[in-house]
C-alpha positions as CSV (number, residue, x, y, z in Angstrom):
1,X,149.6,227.4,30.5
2,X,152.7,225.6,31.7
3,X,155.1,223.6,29.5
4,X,154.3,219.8,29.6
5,X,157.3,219.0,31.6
6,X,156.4,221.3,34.5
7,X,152.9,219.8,34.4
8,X,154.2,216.5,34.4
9,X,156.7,217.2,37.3
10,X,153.9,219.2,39.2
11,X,151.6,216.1,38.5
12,X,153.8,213.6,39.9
13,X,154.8,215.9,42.9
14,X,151.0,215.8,44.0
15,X,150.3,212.1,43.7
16,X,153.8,211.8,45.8
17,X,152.3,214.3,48.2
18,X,148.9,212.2,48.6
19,X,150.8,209.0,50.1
20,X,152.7,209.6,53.1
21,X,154.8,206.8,53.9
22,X,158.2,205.9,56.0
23,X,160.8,203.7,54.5
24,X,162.7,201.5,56.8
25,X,163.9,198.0,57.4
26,X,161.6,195.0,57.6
27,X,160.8,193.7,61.1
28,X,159.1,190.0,62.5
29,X,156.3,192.1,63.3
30,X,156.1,193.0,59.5
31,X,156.6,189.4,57.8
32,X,152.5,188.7,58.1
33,X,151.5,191.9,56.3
34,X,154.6,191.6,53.8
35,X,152.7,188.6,52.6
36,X,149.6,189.7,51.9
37,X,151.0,192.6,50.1
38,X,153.0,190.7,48.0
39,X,149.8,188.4,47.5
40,X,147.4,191.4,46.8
41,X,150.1,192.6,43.9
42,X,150.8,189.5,42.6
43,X,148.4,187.3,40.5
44,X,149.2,184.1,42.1
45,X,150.4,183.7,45.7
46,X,154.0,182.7,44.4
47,X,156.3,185.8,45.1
48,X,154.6,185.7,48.8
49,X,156.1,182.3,48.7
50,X,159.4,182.9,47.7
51,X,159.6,185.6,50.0
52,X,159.1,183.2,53.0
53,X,161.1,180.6,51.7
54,X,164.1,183.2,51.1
55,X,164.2,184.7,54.6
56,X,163.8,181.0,56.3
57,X,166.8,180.4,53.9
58,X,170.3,181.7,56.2
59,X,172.4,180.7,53.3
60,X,170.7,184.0,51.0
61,X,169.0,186.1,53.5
62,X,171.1,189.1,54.1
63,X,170.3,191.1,57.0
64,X,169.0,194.8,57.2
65,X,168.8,195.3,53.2
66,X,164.7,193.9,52.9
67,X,162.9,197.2,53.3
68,X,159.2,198.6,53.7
69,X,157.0,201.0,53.3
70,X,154.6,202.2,55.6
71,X,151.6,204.4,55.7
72,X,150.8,207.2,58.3
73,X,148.2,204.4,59.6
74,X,150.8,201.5,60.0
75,X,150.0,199.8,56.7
76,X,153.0,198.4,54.6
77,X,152.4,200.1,51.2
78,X,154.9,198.0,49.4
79,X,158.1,195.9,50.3
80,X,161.7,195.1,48.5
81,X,164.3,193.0,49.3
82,X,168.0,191.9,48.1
83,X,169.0,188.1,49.0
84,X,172.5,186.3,48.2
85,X,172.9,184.3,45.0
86,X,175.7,183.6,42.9
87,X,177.8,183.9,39.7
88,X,179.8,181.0,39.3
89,X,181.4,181.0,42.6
90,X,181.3,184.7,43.5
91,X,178.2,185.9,45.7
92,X,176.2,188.5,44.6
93,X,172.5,190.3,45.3
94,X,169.4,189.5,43.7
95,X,167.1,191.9,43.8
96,X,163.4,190.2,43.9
97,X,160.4,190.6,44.4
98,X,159.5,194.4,44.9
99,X,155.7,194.6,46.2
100,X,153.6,197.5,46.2
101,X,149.9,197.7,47.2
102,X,148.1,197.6,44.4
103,X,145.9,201.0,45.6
104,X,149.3,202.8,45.8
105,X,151.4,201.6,42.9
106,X,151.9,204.5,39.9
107,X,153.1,207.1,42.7
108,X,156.8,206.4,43.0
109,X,156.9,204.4,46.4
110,X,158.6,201.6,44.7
111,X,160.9,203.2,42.7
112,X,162.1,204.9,45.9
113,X,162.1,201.8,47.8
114,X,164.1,200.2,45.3
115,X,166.6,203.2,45.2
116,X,166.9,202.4,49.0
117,X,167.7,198.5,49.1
118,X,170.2,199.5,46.6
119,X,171.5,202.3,48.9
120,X,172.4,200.2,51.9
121,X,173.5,197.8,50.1
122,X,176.3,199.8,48.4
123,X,176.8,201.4,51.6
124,X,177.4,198.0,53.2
125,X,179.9,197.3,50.0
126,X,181.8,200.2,50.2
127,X,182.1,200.4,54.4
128,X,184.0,196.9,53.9
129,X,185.3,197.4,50.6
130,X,183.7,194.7,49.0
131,X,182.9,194.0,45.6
132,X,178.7,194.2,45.3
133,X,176.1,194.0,42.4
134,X,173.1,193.1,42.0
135,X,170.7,191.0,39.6
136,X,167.2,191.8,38.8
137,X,164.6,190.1,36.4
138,X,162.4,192.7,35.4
139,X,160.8,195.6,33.1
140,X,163.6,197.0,31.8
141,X,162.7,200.6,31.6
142,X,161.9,200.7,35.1
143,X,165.4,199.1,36.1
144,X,167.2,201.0,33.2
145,X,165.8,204.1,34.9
146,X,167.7,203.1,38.1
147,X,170.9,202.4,36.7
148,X,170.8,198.5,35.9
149,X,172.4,197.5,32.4
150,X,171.0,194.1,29.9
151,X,173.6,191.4,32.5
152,X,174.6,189.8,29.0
153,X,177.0,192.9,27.8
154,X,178.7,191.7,30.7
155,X,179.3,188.2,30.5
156,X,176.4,187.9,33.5
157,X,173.9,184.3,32.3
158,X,171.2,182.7,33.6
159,X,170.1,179.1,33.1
160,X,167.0,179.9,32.0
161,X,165.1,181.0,29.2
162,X,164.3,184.8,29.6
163,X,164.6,188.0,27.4
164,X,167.8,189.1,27.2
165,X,166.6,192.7,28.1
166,X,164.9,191.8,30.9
167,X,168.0,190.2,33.1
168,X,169.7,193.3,33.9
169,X,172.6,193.6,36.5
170,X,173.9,196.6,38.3
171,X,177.6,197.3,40.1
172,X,177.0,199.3,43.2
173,X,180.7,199.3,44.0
174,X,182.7,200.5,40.6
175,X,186.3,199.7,42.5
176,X,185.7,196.0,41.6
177,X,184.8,194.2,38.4
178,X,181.4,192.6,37.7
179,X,181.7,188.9,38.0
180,X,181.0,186.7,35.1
C-alpha cells in the first residue's frame, strides 16, 4: 500500500487528468458564457455583475490579464481576472472574482488559473519595471497557498469591515515596496 502522500498526489493527478482544459485570455466572444459561469458558482447573480460593470469600467480594466478556462468542447470551466484599484494614490491589482463551474471545482482549474493572472501580470511588472501587487478578499488558505500575505502586516487597509485574515495582498515585483 502506498504512503498517504503518494495516494494523495496520485489522487489529485487523476481528477487533474479527467478535465482537459486550455487556459488563455478572455475574448468578446467569451463575455456571455463568463456570466453565466460566474452566476452558476455564485449564490446570487452579484459577482456576474461586477464583472460587467468592471470591464465597461476603462478606468480599472486592464487588458490581457482576465483569463479563462476552457473545456475540450468549448465550454469556459471557470474565469479570473485582475482590475486596477488603488492604495491611497498608488495603483494596484485587485484580484476578484475567480469563477469555476461548479461541476469542475475541487480539481485544481482555479488554482492554476489564478497562478496564471498572477503570472502575466508580474510579467507585465517586471517587462516595464514597475512596481505590482495585488489585493484579494478571500479564503485565506487557498490564497496563503499562492503566496498572498494577511494586507495588514503591511500597512495595506480597507474601509470596510472584513476579517483581517481574509484581506491578503501579494508583491509580484519584490524590487519595489508594497504601498501603504
Amino acid at each position: 500500500m502506498a504512503a498517504p502522500s503518494a495516494m494523495c498526489s496520485t489522487r489529485a493527478t487523476r481528477l487533474r487528468l479527467m478535465t482537459a482544459y486550455t487556459i488563455r485570455p478572455e475574448t468578446s466572444d467569451d463575455v456571455p458564457a463568463i456570466g453565466q459561469l460566474h452566476r452558476a458558482a455564485f449564490e446570487t447573480g452579484y459577482e456576474a455583475q461586477l464583472v460587467e460593470d468592471l470591464r465597461a469600467n476603462r478606468s480599472v480594466w486592464e487588458p490581457g490579464v482576465s483569463r479563462v478556462a476552457v473545456g475540450q468542447s468549448g465550454q469556459i470551466l471557470a474565469h479570473a481576472l485582475l482590475t486596477r484599484c488603488w492604495v491611497g494614490s498608488v495603483p494596484v491589482l485587485a484580484l476578484a472574482p475567480v469563477a469555476v463551474a461548479p461541476t469542475h471545482q475541487k480539481q485544481g482549474i482555479g488554482s492554476e488559473l489564478t497562478r496564471s493572472v498572477l503570472s502575466a501580470a508580474r510579467e507585465k511588472a517586471l517587462q516595464l519595471h514597475e512596481p505590482a501587487c495585488v489585493l484579494v478578499l478571500g479564503h485565506p488558505a487557498f490564497y496563503n497557498a499562492l503566496g498572498f500575505e494577511q494586507s495588514r502586516f503591511h500597512g495595506i487597509k480597507i474601509s470596510m469591515e472584513v476579517p483581517a485574515e481574509a484581506f491578503m495582498v501579494l508583491n509580484l515585483n519584490p524590487a519595489f515596496d508594497l504601498p501603504s
